[in-house]
Structures are given as C-alpha cells and as structure tokens.
C-alpha positions in Angstrom: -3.0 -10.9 -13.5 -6.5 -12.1 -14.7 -7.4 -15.0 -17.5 -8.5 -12.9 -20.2 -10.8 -14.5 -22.6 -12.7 -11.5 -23.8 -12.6 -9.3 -26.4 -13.2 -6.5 -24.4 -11.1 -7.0 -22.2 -7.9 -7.6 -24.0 -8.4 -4.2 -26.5 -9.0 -2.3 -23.1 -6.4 -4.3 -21.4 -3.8 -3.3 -24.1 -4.9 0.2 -24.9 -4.1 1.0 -20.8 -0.2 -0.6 -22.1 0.1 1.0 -24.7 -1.2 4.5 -23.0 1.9 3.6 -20.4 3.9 3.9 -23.2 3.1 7.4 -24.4 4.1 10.1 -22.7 1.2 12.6 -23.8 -1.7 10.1 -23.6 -3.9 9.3 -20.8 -6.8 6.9 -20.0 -10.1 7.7 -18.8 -12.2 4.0 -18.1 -15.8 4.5 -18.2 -18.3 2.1 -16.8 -22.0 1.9 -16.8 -22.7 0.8 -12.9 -19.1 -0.2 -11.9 -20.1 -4.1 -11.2 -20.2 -7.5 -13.7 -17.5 -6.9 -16.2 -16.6 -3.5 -15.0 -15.7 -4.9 -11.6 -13.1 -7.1 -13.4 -11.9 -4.5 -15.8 -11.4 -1.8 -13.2 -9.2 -3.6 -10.9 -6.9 -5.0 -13.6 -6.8 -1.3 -16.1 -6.3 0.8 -12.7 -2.7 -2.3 -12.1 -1.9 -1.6 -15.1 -2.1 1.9 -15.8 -0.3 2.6 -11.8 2.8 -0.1 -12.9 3.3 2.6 -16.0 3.2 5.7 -13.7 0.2 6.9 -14.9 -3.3 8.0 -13.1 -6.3 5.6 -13.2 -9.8 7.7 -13.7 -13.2 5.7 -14.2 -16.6 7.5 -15.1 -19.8 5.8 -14.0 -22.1 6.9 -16.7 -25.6 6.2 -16.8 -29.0 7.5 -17.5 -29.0 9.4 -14.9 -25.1 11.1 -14.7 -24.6 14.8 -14.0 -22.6 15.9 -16.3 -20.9 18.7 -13.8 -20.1 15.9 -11.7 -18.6 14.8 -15.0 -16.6 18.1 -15.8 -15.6 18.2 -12.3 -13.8 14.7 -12.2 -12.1 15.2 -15.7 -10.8 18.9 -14.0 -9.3 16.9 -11.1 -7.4 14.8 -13.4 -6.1 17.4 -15.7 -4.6 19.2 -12.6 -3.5 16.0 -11.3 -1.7 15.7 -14.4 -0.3 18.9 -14.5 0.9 18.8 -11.2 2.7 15.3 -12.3 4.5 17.1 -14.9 5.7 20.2 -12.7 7.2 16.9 -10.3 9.0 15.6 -13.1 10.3 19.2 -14.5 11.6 20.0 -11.1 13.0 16.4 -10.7 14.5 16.9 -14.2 15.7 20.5 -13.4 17.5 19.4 -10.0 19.2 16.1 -12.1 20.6 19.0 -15.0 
C-alpha cells in the first residue's frame, strides 16, 4: 500500500511475498534504530507478511544490542511457530 521507489524496499517487499508463499520459511526484519526507512519498511513487511498468515519479527540491532535479548526474541518466535503448526495439525486432524 506504499509508492515504492527503492531498491530496498521492493527486494524486501518481495522477499516477505514470496516467504508467504513457502510453507517452511519465515522472515525476521532487522532494523538499525527502527525510524527513516525502517519506519516505512516495518509497517508495510509486518501487512504483508500478516495478509499471508505468517508472524512479523523485527530485530533492532545496533552497536550496543544484547545479544540474549537477541536469543530471547528469536526463542519466542520459534515457539510461536511451533505453536502455529500444532493449530494447524489439530485443525487438520479434526477436518480428516
């Protein structure tokens, strides 16, 4: 829903489509500081990624990042993923 005119943008833009398109492949956005571009990007990759039934998650990395704060947000996705694919085994099981 955005002009795109950037480079960038339209390879990120396109790589959150075609990840809605794979059933074993995710997308983790990482951002420097989260404003500027990033701000854009965010907004429009998180649309994207939710219209294909898949989970947003953005890193802020900087100079400064924790990496267990790191760990600890790509932990919360994997669970959140693997509690998406128990939904969708019980779903299947109930439909069979």
């Amino acid at each position: 829903s955005v002009l795109n005119q950037w480079t960038y943008h339209a390879r990120l833009y396109a790589a959150a489509k075609y990840c809605t398109t794979q059933p074993d492949m995710d997308l983790v956005q990482l951002v420097s500081f989260g404003c500027g571009v990033d701000a854009i990007t965010t907004d429009e990759t998180r649309e994207i990624l939710h219209e294909g039934g898949k989970l947003y998650t953005q890193l802020k990395i900087d100079e400064i990042t924790n990496l267990g704060a790191v760990r600890i947000r790509l932990r919360s996705l994997f669970a959140a993923l693997e509690e998406q694919e128990e939904k969708r085994r019980a779903a299947a099981q109930k439909e069979g």
